[in-house]
ZATORDREN-90910 format. One record per residue: z, x, y of N, C-alpha, C in turn; residue in three letters. Coordinates in steps of 0.2 Angstrom, whole numbers, plus 5000, padded with zeros to 4 digits. Layout:
BEGIN
ZXYZXYZXYALA...
This chain:
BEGIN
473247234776473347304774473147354780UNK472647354782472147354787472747354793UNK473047334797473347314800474147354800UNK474247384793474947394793474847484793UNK474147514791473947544792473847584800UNK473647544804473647564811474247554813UNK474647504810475547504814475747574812UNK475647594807476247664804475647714809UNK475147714808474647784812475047764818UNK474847714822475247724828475847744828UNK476147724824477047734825476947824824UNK476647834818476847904816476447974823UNK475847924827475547974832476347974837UNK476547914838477047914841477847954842UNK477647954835478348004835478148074834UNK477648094833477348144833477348174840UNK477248144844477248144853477848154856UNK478448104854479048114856479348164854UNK479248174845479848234843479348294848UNK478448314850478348374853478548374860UNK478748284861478948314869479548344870UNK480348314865480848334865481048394864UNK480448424859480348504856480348554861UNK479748514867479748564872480148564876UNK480548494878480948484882481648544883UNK481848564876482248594871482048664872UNK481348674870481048754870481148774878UNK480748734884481048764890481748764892UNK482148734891482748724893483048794889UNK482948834883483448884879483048944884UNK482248934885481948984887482149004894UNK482248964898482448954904483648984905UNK483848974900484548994898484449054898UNK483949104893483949144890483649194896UNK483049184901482949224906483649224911UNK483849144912484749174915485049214914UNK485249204909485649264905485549324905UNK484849334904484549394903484649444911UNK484549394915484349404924485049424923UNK485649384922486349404925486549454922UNK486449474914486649514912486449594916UNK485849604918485449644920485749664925UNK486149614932486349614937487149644936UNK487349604929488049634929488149724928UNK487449724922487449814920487349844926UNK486649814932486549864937487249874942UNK487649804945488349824947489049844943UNK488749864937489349894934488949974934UNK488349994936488150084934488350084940UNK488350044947488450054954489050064956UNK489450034951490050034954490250124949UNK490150104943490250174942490250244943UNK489750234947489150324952489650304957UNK490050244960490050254966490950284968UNK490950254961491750294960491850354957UNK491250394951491150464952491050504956UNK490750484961490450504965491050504971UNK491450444970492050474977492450524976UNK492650524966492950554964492950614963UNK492250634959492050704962492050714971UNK492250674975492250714983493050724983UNK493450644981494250674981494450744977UNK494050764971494450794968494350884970UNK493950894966493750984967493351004973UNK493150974976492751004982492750994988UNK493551014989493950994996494351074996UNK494451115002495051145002495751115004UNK496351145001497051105004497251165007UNK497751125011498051185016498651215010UNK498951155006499451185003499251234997UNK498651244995498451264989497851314988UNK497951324995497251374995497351464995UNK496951474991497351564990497051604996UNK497351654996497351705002496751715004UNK496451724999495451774999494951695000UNK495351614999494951585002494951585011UNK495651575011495851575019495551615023UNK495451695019494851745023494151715024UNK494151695018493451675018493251615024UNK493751565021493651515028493851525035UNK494051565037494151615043493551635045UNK493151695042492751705043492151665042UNK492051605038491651565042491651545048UNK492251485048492451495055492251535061UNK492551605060492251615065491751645066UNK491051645063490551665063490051595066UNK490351545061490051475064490251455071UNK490851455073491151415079491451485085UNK491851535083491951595087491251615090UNK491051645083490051665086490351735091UNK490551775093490651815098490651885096UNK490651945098490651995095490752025089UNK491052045083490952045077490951985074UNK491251935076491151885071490751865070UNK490151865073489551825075489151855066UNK489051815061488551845057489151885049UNK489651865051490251915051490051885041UNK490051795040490051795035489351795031UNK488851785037488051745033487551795032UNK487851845037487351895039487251985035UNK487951975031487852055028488052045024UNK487852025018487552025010488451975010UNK488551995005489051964997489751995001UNK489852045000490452085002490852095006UNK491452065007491952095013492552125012UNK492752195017493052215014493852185019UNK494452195016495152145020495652225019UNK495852205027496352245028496952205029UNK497452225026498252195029498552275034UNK498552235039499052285044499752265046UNK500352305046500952285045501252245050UNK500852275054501052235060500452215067UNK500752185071500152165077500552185083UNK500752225085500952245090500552235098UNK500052265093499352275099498852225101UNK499252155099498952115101499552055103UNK499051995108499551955111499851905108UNK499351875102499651815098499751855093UNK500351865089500551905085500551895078UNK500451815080500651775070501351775070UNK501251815062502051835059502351865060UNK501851925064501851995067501452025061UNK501152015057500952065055500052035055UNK499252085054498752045055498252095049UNK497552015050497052055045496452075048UNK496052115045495452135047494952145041UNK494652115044493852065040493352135042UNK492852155037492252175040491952195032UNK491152205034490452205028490752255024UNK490752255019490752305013490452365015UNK489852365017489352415018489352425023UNK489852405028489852435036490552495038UNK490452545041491052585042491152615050UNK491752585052491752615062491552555066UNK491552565072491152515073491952465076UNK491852405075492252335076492552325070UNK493252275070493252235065493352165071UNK493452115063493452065064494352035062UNK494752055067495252055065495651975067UNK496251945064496551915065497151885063UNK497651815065498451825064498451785061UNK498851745058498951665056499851665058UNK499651625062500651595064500951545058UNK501651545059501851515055501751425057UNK501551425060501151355062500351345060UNK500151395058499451375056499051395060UNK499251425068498751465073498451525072UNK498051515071497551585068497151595076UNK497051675078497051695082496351735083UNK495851755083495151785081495051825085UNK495351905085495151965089494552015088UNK494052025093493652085089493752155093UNK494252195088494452255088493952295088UNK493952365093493552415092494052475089UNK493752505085494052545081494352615084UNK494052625091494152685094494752665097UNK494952605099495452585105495752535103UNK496252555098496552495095497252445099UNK497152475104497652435111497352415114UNK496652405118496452385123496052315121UNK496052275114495852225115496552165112UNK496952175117497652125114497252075115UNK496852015118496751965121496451905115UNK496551865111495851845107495451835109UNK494851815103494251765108494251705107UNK494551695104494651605102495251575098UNK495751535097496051525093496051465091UNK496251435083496151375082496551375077UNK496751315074497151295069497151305061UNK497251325056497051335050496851255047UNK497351245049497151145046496451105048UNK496451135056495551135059495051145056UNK495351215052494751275050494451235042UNK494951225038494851215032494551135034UNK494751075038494251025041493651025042UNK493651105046492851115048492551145038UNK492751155037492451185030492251105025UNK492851085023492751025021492150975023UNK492250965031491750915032490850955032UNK491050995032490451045032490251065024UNK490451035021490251045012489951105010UNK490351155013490251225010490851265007UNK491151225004491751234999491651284995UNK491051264990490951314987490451384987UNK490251364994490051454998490751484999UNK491351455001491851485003492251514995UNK492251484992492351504985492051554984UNK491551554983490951614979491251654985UNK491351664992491451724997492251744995UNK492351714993493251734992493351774985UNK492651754982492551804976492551884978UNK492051874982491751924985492051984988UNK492751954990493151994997493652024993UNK493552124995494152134992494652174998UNK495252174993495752184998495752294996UNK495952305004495752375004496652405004UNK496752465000497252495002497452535004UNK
């Protein structure tokens, strides 16, 4: 009896030992799935927020915060003009034309360009500060090719500056703005600009 006593204790330490080895065997092996998963999961959420910042984020650059050439209204055109050429002409009035004298500009349409060499369409504008009167404008043409022509006209002698001071493309100009991401300084300046009668 004695004897059959220590067979069962042994057997039952025994299987006591094997069911805790299998137990664990099992415990690590779900625990070890479960940080997988956990790990992949984590990796698939962090490349699905990346993927989707990164296509907000182009899409916000394709969408609204670009100018077009086909779609841009008059008072931007001014506006990116005179960035233009206060950033790149730089030269007698335009120098400062859009950064330098507050919020305001006022826009002339003149019927024609006579008194100048690149003519446009024949007809031309003129740019200057709200609060400035006499003096310079900052005048210029757009051809029907997109050549925009950047004269600074003195007010006393409105024949004697035919010559521009720089010419450059409108396709260029709206490029130089775009890659320059000051879209919406040109927007807010296009608010700003009124047309004179």
């Amino acid at each position: 009896m004695k004897k059959l006593k220590w067979v069962l204790l042994v057997i039952g330490v025994l299987i006591i030992f094997v069911g805790a080895y299998f137990a664990g065997k099992m415990f690590n092996k779900s625990s070890v799935q479960t940080s997988q998963t956990s790990s992949s999961s984590v990796t698939k959420t962090s490349s699905k927020t990346n993927s989707s910042t990164e296509s907000s984020s182009s899409s916000s650059n394709d969408s609204g915060d670009k100018l077009d050439y086909d779609s841009i209204t008059p008072m931007q055109t001014a506006a990116a003009i005179a960035y233009y050429g206060d950033h790149v002409v730089d030269k007698g009035c335009w120098h400062g034309l859009f950064s330098s004298y507050g919020d305001d500009l006022d826009i002339d349409q003149f019927d024609n360009a006579d008194h100048l060499n690149v003519k446009g369409r024949g007809n031309s504008w003129g740019l200057r500060p709200s609060n400035m009167n006499g003096g310079s404008i900052a005048q210029y043409t757009v051809g029907a090719d997109g050549e925009v022509a950047f004269y600074d006209v003195k007010t006393t002698n409105l024949q004697k500056d035919k010559d521009p001071l720089a010419t450059a493309n409108l396709h260029d100009i709206i490029n130089y703005v775009n890659d320059h991401s000051v879209v919406d300084q040109i927007k807010d300046k296009a608010q700003h600009i009124h047309l004179q009668q």
